[in-house]
N, C-alpha and C positions, 0 to 999 in steps of 0.2 A: 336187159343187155345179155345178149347171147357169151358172153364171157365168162359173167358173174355166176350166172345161171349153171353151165360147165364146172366152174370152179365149185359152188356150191355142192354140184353133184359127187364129184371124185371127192371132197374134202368127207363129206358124207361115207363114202364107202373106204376112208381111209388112208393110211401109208402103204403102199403097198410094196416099198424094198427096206431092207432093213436098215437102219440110218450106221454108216460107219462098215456096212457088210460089202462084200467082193462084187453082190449084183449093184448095190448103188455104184460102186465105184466104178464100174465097166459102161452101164449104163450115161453116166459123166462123160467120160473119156468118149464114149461112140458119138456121144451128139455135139461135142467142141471138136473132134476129130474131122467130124463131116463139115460143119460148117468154119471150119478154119480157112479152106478151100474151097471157094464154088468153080473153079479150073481142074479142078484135079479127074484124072481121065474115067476114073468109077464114082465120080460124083453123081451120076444119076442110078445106078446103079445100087447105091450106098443108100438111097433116101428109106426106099425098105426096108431096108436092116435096121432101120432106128426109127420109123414112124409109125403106131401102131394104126392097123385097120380104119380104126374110127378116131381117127385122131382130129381134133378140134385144131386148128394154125390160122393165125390172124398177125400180118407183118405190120400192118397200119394202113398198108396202101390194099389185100386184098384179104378176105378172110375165105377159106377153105375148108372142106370137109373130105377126110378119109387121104390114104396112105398116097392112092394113085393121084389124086387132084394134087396134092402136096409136090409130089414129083414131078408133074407134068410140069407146075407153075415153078419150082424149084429149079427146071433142067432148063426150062425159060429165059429163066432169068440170069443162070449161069451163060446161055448161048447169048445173051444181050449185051455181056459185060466183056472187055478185054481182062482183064484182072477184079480179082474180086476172095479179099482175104477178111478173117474176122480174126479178131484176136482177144482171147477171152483174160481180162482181166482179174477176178475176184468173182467167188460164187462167196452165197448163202442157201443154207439149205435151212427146213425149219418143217416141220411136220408134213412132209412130203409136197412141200412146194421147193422147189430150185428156183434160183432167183441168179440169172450170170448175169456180170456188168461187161460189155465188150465196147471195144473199137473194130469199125469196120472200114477198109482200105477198098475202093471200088473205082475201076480204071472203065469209065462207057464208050462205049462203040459209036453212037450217034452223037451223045453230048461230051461237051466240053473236052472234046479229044484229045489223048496225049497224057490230061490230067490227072493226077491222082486226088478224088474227093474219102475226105473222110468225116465218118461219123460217130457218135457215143450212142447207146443206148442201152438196155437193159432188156432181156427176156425171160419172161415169168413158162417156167415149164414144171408138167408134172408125168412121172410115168409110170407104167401099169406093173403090173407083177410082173411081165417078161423081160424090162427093163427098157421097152419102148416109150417112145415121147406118146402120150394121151394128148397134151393139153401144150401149146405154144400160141402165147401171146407174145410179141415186141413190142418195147417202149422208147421209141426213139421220133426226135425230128425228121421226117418225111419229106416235110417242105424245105428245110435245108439243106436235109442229106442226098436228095433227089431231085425234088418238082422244080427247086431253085436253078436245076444247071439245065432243065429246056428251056431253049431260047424265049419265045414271047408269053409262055407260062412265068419262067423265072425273073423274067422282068417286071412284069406283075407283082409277084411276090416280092422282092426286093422292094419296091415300090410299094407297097403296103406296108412294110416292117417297117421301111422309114420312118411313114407318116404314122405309128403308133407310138 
């Protein structure tokens, strides 16, 4: 798994901010900052300032490589959404892994319109000495939080979960 394998590698080469120092805590603050909002009007803009060069990002629904890929599919997905807020719950931190619990607030342009869907999840991130994200993994329902509100997708799915 392309994950494990990532994660093995940066755990390998260490912490690389000081745990409790000014760069972890800037580095925090720039990554719930940015995805607090994916509406907000430097939200593509912003995705550089927090994702490093070669950064690994995997949402569940797409996995990417490097700063520019990240923003492309990032400014994507913010132009997809009418509303679209995370709200960061509870971190853990632990030898340079971050671990944020959030709810995400997500208003679609094509499904389910009008409505407000929300989700839980969790994202496993780690970042480099310059205080950028290396390493984003998300832990969340997909299929409820997403694949369930297109129409003859989500019916489907509904329809499977039943019968389990």
């Amino acid at each position: 798994m392309e994950y494990l394998e990532t994660v093995r590698l940066l755990e390998e080469a260490g912490a690389p901010l000081e745990e409790g120092g000014e760069e972890e805590r800037r580095a925090i603050e720039h990554f719930q900052s940015l995805l607090s909002d994916f509406k907000a009007p430097d939200f593509g803009e912003r995705i550089r300032e927090v994702y490093s060069e070669d950064v690994f990002f995997n949402d569940t629904i797409k996995t990417v490589h490097g700063a520019e890929d990240v923003q492309e599919y990032l400014t994507a997905t913010g132009e997809a959404i009418d509303e679209g807020t995370v709200e960061f719950l509870d971190l853990v931190a632990d030898s340079g892994n971050y671990y944020f619990r959030w709810a995400m607030t997500i208003r679609f342009k094509r499904f389910a319109r009008g409505e407000d869907k929300r989700s839980v999840g969790m994202t496993h991130v780690r970042f480099d000495s310059a205080g950028k994200v290396v390493l984003h993994q998300d832990f969340w329902d997909s299929a409820g939080g997403l694949f369930e509100h297109v129409p003859a997708l989500g019916w489907m799915l509904r329809r499977a979960k039943k019968r389990l």
